[in-house]
C-alpha positions as CSV (number, residue, x, y, z in Angstrom):
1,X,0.0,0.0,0.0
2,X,2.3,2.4,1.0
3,X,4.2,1.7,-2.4
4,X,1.2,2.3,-4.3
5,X,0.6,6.1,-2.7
6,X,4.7,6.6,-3.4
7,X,4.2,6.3,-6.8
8,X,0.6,7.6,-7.0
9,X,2.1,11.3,-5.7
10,X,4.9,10.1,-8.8
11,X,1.6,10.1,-11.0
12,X,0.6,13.7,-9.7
13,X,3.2,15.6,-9.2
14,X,4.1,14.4,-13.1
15,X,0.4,15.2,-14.3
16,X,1.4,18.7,-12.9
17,X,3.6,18.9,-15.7
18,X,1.6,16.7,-18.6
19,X,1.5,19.2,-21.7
20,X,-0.9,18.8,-24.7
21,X,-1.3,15.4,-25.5
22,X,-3.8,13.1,-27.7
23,X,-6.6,12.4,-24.8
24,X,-7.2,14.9,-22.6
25,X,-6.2,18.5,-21.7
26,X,-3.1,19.6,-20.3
27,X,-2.4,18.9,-16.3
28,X,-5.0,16.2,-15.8
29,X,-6.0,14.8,-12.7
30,X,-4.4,12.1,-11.3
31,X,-7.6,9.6,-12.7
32,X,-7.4,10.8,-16.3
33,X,-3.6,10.5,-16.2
34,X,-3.3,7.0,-15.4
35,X,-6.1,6.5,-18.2
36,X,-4.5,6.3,-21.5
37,X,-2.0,4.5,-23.5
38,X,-3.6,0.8,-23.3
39,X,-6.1,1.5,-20.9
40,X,-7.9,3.5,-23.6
41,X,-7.4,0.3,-26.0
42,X,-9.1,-1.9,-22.6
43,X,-12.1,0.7,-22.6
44,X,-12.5,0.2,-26.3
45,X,-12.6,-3.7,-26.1
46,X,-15.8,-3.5,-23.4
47,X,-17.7,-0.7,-26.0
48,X,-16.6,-2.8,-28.9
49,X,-15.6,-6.1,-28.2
50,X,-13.3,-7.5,-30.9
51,X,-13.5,-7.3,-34.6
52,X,-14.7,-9.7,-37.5
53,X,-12.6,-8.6,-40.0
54,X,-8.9,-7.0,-39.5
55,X,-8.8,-3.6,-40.1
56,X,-5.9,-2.8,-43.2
57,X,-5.1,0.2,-45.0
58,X,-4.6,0.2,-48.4
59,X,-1.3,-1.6,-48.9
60,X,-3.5,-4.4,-47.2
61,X,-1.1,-4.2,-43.6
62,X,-3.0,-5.0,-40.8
63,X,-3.6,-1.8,-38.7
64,X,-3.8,-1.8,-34.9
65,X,-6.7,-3.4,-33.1
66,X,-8.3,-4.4,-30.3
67,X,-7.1,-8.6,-31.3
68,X,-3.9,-7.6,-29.5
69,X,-5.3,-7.1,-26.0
70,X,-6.8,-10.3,-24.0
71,X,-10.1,-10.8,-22.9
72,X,-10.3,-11.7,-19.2
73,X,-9.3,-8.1,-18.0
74,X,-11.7,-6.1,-20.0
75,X,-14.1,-8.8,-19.6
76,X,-14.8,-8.7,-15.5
77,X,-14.6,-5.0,-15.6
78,X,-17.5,-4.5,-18.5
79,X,-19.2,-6.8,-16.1
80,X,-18.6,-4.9,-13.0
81,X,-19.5,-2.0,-15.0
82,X,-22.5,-3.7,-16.1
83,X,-23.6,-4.6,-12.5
84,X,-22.7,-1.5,-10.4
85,X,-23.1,1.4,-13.5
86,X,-20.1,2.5,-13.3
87,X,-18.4,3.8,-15.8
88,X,-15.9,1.4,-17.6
89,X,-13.0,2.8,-17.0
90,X,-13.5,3.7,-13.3
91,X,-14.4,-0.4,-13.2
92,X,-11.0,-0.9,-15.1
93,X,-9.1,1.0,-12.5
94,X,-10.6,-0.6,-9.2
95,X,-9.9,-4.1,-10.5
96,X,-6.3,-2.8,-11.6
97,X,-6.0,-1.7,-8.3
98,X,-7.4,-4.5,-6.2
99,X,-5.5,-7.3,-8.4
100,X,-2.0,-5.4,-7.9
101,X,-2.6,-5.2,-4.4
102,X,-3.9,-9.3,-4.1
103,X,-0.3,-9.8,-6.3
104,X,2.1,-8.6,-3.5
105,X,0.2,-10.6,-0.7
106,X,0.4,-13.8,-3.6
107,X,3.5,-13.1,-3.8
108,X,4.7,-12.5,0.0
109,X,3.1,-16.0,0.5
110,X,5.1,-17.7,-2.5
111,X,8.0,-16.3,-1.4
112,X,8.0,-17.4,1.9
113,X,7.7,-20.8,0.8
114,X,11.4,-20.7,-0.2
115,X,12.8,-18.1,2.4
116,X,12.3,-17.3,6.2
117,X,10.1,-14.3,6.6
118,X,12.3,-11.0,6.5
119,X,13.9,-11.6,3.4
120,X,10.1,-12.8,1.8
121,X,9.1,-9.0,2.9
122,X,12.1,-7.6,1.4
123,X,11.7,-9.4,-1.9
124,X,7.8,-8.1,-1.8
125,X,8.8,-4.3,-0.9
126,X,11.7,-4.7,-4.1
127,X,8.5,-6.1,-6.4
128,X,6.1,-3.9,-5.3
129,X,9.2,-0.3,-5.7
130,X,9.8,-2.1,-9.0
131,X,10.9,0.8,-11.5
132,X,8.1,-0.1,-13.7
133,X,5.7,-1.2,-10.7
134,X,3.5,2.1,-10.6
135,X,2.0,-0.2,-13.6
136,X,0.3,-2.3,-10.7
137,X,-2.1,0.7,-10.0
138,X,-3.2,1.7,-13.6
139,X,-5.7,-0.1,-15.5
140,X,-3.7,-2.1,-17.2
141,X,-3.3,-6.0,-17.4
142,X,-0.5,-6.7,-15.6
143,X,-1.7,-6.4,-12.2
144,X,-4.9,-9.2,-12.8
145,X,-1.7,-11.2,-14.6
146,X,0.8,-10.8,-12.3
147,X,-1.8,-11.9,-9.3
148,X,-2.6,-15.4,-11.7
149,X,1.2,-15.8,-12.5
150,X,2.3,-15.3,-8.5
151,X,-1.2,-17.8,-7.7
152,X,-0.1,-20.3,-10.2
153,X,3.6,-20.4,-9.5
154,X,2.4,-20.9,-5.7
155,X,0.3,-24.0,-6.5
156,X,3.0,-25.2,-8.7
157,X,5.8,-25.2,-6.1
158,X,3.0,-27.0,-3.9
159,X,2.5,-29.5,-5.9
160,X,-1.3,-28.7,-5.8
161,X,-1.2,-29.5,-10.0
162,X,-5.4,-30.2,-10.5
163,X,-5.8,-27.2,-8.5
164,X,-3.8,-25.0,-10.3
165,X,-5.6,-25.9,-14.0
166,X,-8.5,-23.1,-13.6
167,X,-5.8,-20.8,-12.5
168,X,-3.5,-21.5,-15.7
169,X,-6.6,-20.9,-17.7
170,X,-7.7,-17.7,-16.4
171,X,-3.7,-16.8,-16.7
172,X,-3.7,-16.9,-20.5
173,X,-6.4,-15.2,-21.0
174,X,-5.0,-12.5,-18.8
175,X,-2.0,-11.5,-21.1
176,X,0.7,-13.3,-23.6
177,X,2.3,-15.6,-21.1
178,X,0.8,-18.9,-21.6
179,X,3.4,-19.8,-24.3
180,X,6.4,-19.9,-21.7
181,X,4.4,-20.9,-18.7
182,X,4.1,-24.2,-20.5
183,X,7.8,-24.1,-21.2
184,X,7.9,-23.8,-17.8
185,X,5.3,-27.0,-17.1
186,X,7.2,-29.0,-19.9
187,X,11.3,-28.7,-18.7
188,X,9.6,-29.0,-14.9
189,X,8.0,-32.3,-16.0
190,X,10.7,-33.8,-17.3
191,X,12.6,-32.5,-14.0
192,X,10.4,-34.9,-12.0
193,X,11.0,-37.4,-14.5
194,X,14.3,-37.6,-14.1
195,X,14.1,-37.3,-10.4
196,X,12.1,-39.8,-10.3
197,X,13.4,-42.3,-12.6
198,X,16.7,-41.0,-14.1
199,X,18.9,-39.5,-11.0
200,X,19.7,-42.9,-9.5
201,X,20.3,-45.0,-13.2
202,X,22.4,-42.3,-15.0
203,X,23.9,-40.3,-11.6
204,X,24.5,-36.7,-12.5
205,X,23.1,-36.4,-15.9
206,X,23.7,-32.5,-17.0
207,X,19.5,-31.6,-17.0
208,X,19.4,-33.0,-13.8
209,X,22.7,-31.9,-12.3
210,X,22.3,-28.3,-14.2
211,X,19.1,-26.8,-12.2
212,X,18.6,-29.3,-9.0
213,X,18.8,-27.5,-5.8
214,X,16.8,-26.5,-2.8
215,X,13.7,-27.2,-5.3
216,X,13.9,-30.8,-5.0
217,X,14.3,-31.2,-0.9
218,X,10.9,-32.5,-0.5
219,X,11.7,-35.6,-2.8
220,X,11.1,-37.5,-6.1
221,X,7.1,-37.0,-7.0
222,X,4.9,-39.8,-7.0
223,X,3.0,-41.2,-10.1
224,X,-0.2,-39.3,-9.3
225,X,1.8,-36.1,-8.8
226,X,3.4,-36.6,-12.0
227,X,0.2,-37.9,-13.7
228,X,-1.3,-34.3,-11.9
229,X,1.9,-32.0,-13.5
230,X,1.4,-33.7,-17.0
231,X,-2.2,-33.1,-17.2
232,X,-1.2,-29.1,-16.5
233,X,1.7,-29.4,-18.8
234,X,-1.5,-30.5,-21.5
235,X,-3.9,-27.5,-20.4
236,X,-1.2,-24.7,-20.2
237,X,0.3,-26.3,-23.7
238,X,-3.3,-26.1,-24.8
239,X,-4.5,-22.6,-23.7
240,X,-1.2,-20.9,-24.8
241,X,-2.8,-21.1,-28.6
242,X,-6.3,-20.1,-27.5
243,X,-5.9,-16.2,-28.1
244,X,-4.6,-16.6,-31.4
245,X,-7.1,-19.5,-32.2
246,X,-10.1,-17.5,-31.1
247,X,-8.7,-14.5,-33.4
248,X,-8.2,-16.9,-35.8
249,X,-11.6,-18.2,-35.4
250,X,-13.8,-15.1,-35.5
251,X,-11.4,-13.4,-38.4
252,X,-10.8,-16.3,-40.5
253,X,-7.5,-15.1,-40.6
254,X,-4.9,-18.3,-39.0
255,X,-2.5,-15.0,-38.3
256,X,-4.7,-12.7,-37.1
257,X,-2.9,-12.5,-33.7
258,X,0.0,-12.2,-34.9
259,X,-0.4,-10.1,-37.5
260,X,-1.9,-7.5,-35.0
261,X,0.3,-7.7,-32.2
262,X,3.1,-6.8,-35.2
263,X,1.0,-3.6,-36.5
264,X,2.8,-1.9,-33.9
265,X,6.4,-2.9,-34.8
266,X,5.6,-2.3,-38.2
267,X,7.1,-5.4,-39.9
268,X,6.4,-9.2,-39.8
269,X,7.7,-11.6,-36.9
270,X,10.9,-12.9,-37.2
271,X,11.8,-15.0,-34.3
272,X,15.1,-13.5,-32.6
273,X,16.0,-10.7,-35.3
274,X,14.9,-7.2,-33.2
275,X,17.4,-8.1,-30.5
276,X,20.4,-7.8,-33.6
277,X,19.0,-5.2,-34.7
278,X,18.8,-3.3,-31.9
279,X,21.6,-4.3,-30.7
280,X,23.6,-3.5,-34.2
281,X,21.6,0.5,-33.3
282,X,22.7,0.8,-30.1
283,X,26.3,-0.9,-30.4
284,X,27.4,-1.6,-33.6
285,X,27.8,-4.2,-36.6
286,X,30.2,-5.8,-34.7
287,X,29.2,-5.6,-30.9
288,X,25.7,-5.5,-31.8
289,X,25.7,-9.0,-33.3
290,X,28.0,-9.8,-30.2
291,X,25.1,-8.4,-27.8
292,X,22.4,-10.8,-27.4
293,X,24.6,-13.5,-26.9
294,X,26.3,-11.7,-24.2
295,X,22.6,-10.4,-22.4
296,X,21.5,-14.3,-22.7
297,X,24.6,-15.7,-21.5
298,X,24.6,-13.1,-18.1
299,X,20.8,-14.1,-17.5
300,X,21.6,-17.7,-17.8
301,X,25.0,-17.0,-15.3
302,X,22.9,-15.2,-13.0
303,X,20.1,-18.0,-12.7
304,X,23.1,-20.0,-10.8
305,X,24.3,-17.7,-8.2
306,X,23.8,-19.1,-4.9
307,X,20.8,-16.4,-3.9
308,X,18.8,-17.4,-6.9
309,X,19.6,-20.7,-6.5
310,X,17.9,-20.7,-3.2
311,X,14.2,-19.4,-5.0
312,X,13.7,-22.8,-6.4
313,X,13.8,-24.9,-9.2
314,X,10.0,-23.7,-10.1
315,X,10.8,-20.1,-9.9
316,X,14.3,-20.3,-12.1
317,X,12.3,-22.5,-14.7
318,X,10.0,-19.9,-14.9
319,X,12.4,-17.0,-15.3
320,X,14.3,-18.8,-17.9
321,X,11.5,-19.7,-20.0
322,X,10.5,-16.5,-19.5
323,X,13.1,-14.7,-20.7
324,X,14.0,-16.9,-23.5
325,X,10.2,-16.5,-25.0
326,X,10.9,-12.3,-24.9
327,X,14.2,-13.1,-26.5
328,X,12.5,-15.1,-29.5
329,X,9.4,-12.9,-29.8
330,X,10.0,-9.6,-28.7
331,X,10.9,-6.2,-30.1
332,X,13.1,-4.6,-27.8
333,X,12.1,-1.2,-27.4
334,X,10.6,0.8,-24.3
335,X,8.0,-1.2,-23.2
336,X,10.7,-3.7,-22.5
337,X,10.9,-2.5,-19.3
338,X,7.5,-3.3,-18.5
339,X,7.7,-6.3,-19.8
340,X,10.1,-7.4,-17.2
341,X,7.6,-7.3,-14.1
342,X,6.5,-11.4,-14.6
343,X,10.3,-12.1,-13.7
344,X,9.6,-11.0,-10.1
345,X,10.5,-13.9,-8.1
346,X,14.1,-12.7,-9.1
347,X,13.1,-10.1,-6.2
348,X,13.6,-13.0,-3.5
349,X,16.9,-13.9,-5.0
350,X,18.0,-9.9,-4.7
351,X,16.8,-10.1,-1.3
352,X,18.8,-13.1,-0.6
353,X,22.4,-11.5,-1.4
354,X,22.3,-9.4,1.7
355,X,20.5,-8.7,4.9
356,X,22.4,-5.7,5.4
357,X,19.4,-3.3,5.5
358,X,21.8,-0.3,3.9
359,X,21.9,-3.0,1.1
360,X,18.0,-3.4,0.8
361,X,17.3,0.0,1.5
362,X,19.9,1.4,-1.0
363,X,18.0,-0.7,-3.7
364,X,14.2,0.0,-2.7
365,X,15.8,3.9,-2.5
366,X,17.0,3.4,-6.4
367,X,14.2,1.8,-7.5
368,X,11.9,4.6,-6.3
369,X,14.3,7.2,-8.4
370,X,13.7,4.9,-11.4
371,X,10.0,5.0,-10.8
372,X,10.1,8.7,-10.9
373,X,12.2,8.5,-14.2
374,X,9.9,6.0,-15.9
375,X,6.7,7.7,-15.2
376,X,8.5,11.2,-16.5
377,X,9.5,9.3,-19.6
378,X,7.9,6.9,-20.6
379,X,4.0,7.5,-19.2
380,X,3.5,11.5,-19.4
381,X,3.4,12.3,-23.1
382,X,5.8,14.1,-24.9
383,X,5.6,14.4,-28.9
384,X,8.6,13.1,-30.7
385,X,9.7,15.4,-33.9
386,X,8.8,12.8,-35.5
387,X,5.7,12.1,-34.2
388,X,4.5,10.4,-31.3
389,X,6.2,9.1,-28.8
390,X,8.0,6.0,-26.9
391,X,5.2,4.0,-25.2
392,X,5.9,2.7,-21.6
């Protein structure tokens, strides 16, 4: 909570200074400034729901649309707006807000399954002063997602499979992260597996030996718990595709998806290419080609220091799988940074290098300054030459 008014007086004092800008007059109020960028594109899903046929201009390029934004979000607040009459994007907000809020106490509770208390609060306080955490409070979907990620991640590492299947479902419907949640399911599956049946016949074998840790103290699984993980491993392999196959479905169009969620790079998908060509802007022909290899290999380094070790198998599957689905499909660009926020149980692991509180407080103190910066940046608008401007 007391993040949450931190950066809402962020949100102000920054409206203070909001100039003209596409939706509203200058120096809104703190409600109509946290309204806009894809919480306008939300609002327009409840008044229109999703459309039959893509829109295109005349080159035949699919033009932005509501096909790029999931359903579940939008859906529970046009019906809280339908049940109480409010208006949709005051409903939009108060689940925003309530979901963020449900996502740090998810969260506090999956993290203390892998650490004492202290440091479980101190990975929750470094989620919740996140740089791009003021996004918890807006009406965006990360907050409903986050709050399904941290619930299903939590019935994972209890091995409470069958229960967690509703929750993986409502998941991807909540935003693009079905594809390496079942990554996740699948290398954890075959985890067990080898636990189960492989560790003692073939002794350190390198999957095994590569990512066992404190994950694995409670034992090998037995064949109902495994029966229980594969059935997820099915449902989260199966409702990864739903999005797309319900755009696919109503548009006739088998790339409708993904042919919308590219209208705002402005060319096709091309798995891996954006991070060389950023990197090739930002660095170089030379380093530039040199620079993905390098990010992955750090992230994949970093997965085995002994702090994030101690998070758990679970929670280092999911970050790599993670990760390595943003590094085949994504375009790197500003709302990167956002995109980041579904790697929090990396928070526990940063609280877990030190309890010197100078330590924790130095980074909860930095990640505040951030928070100002991305608000100032990225969220207030300010027109490019060119046009427009970076999106947060």
């Amino acid at each position: 909570m007391a993040a949450r008014l931190v950066s809402a007086c962020i949100f102000m004092a920054a409206a203070l200074h909001q100039g003209p800008n596409p939706w509203f007059p200058a120096k809104p109020d703190y409600w109509n400034f946290i309204n806009i960028w894809d919480a306008r594109w939300y609002a327009q899903v409840i008044a229109g729901g999703y459309p039959s046929v893509l829109p295109t201009d005349a080159a035949g390029n699919v033009q932005e649309n509501t096909w790029a934004f999931y359903p579940l979000f939008p859906a529970l607040a046009g019906g809280l707006s339908g049940l109480t009459g409010m208006a949709p994007t005051a409903a939009l907000t108060l689940i925003a807000m309530l979901a963020g809020w449900g996502a740090a106490l998810v969260v506090y509770v999956l993290f203390r399954h892998e650490a004492s208390h202290a440091p479980a609060l101190w990975g929750v306080v470094f989620f919740a002063t996140f740089p791009v955490a003021a996004v918890l409070q807006v009406p965006y979907a990360e907050p409903l997602s986050l709050l399904l990620l941290a619930a299903a991640l939590l019935l994972v590492v209890r091995r409470q499979y069958l229960w967690a299947v509703p929750v993986v479902v409502l998941l991807c419907l909540s935003r693009p992260v079905g594809v390496p949640f079942a990554a996740m399911l699948g290398l954890l599956l075959l985890h067990r597996l080898w636990v189960r049946f492989g560790k003692g016949r073939f002794g350190n074998a390198a999957f095994g030996a590569a990512i066992s840790d404190a994950g694995t103290r409670e034992g090998a699984h037995s064949a109902r718990d495994l029966a229980a993980l594969a059935v997820l491993t099915c449902v989260g392999g199966a409702m990864a595709l739903a999005w797309p196959a319900a755009a696919w479905a109503a548009t006739g169009d088998i790339q409708a998806y993904t042919r919308t969620e590219t209208a705002w790079r402005g060319h096709d998908l091309v798995p891996f290419k954006p991070w060389f060509d950023t990197g090739i802007n930002l660095f170089g022909p030379v380093l530039g080609v040199l620079a993905p290899f390098i990010f992955v290999a750090l992230f994949a380094a970093m997965l085995f220091l002994p702090p994030v070790r101690q998070i758990g198998v679970e929670l280092r599957l999911w970050c790599a799988c993670y990760m390595g689905y943003l590094v085949v499909f994504l375009h790197p660009q500003t709302s990167t940074f956002r995109m980041l926020l579904p790697l929090f149980p990396l928070a526990l692991g940063a609280a877990l290098v030190s309890r010197s509180r100078a330590y924790r407080g130095t980074v909860v103190l930095m990640f505040l300054l951030l928070q100002i910066v991305w608000i100032v940046w990225l969220w207030a608008w300010a027109q490019l030459p060119g046009g427009g401007d970076y999106p947060p």
